[in-house]
TORKOL-4160 file (C-alpha; in steps of 0.2 Angstrom, whole numbers, padded with zeros to 4 digits, m for minus):
83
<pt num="1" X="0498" Y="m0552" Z="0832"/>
<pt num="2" X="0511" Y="m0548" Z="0819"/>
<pt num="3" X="0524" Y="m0535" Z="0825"/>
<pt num="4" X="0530" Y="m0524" Z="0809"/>
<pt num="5" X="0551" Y="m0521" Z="0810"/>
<pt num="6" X="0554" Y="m0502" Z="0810"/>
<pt num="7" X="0573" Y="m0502" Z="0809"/>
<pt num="8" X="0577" Y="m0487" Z="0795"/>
<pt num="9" X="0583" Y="m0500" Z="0782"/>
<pt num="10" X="0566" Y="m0507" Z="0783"/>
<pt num="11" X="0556" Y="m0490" Z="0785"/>
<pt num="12" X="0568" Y="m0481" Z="0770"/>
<pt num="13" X="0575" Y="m0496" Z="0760"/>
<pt num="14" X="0579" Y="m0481" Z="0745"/>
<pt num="15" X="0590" Y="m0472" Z="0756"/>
<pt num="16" X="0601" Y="m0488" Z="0760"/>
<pt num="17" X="0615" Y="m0477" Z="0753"/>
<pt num="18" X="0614" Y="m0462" Z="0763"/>
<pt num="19" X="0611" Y="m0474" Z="0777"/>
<pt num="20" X="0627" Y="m0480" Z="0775"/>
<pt num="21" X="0636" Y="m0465" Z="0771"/>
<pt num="22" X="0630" Y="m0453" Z="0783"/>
<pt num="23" X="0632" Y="m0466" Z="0798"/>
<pt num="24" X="0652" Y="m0465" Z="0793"/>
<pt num="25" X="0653" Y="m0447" Z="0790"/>
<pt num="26" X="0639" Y="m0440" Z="0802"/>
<pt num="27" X="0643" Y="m0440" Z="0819"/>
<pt num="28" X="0627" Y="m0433" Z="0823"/>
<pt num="29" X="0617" Y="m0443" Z="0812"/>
<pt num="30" X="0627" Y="m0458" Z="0820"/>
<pt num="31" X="0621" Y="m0453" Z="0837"/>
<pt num="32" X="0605" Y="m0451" Z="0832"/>
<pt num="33" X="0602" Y="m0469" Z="0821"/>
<pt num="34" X="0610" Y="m0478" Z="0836"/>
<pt num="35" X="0597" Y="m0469" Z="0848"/>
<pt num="36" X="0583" Y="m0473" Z="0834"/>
<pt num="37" X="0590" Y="m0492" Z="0833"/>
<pt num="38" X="0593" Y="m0495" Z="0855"/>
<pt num="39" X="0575" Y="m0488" Z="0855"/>
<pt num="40" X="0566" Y="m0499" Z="0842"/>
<pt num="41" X="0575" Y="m0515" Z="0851"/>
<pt num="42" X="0566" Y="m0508" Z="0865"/>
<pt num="43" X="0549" Y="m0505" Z="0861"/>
<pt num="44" X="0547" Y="m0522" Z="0850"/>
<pt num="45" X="0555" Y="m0532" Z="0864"/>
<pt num="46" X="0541" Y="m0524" Z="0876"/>
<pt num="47" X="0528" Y="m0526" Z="0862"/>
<pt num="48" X="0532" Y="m0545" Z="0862"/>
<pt num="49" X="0531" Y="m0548" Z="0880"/>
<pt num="50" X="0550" Y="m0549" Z="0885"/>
<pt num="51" X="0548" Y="m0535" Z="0896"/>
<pt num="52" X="0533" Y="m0528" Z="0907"/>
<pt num="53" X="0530" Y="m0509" Z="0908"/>
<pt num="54" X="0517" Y="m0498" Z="0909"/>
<pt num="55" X="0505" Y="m0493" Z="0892"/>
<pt num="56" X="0511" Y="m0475" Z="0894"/>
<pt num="57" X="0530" Y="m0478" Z="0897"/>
<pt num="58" X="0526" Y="m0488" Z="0880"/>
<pt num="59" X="0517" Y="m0474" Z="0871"/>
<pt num="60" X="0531" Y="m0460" Z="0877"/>
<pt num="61" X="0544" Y="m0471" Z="0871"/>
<pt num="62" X="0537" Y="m0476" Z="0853"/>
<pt num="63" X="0533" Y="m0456" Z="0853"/>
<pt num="64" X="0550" Y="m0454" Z="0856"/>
<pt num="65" X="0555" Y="m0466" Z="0842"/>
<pt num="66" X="0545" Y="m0457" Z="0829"/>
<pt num="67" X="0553" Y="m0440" Z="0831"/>
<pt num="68" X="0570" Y="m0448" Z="0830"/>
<pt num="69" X="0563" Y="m0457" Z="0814"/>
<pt num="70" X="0557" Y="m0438" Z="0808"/>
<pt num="71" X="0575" Y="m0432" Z="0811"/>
<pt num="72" X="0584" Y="m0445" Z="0802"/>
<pt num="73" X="0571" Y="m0446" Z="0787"/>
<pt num="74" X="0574" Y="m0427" Z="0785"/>
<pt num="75" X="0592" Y="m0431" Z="0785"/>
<pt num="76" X="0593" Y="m0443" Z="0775"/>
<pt num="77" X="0581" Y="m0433" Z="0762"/>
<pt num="78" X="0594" Y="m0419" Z="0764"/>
<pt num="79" X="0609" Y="m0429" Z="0759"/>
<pt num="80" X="0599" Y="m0439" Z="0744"/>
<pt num="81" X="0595" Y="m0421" Z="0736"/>
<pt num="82" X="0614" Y="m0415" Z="0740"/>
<pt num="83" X="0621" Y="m0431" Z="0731"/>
């Protein structure tokens, strides 16, 4: 099984920009990626066996990850559109 990276610069490779700038200037955004990024590490390190959990402590946490990737994409849509 082939486990799919879903760190932002792979999931929004034509925001790399806004990325960038608003992890420097957007302290929220910045709190939030870094939530987004500690939580991906997680879930693929329990999806390739490196840790044991339960299947719904697995599905809340990758539920979890998708509304913090719903926050940051309408972010970072935001910013493209200001810039």
């Amino acid at each position: 099984m082939t486990l799919e990276k879903h760190d932002l610069h792979h999931e929004f490779p034509e925001f790399k920009d806004e990325i960038r700038h608003l992890k420097m200037n957007d302290a929220h955004f910045a709190r939030l990626f870094t939530e987004y990024h500690e939580l991906d590490h997680e879930v693929h390190r329990i999806e390739t066996g490196a840790e044991n959990t339960s299947d719904d402590y697995l599905e809340t946490q990758k539920k979890q990850r998708l509304l913090l990737k719903d926050q940051l994409f309408s972010m970072l849509k935001k910013a493209k559109t200001v810039a």
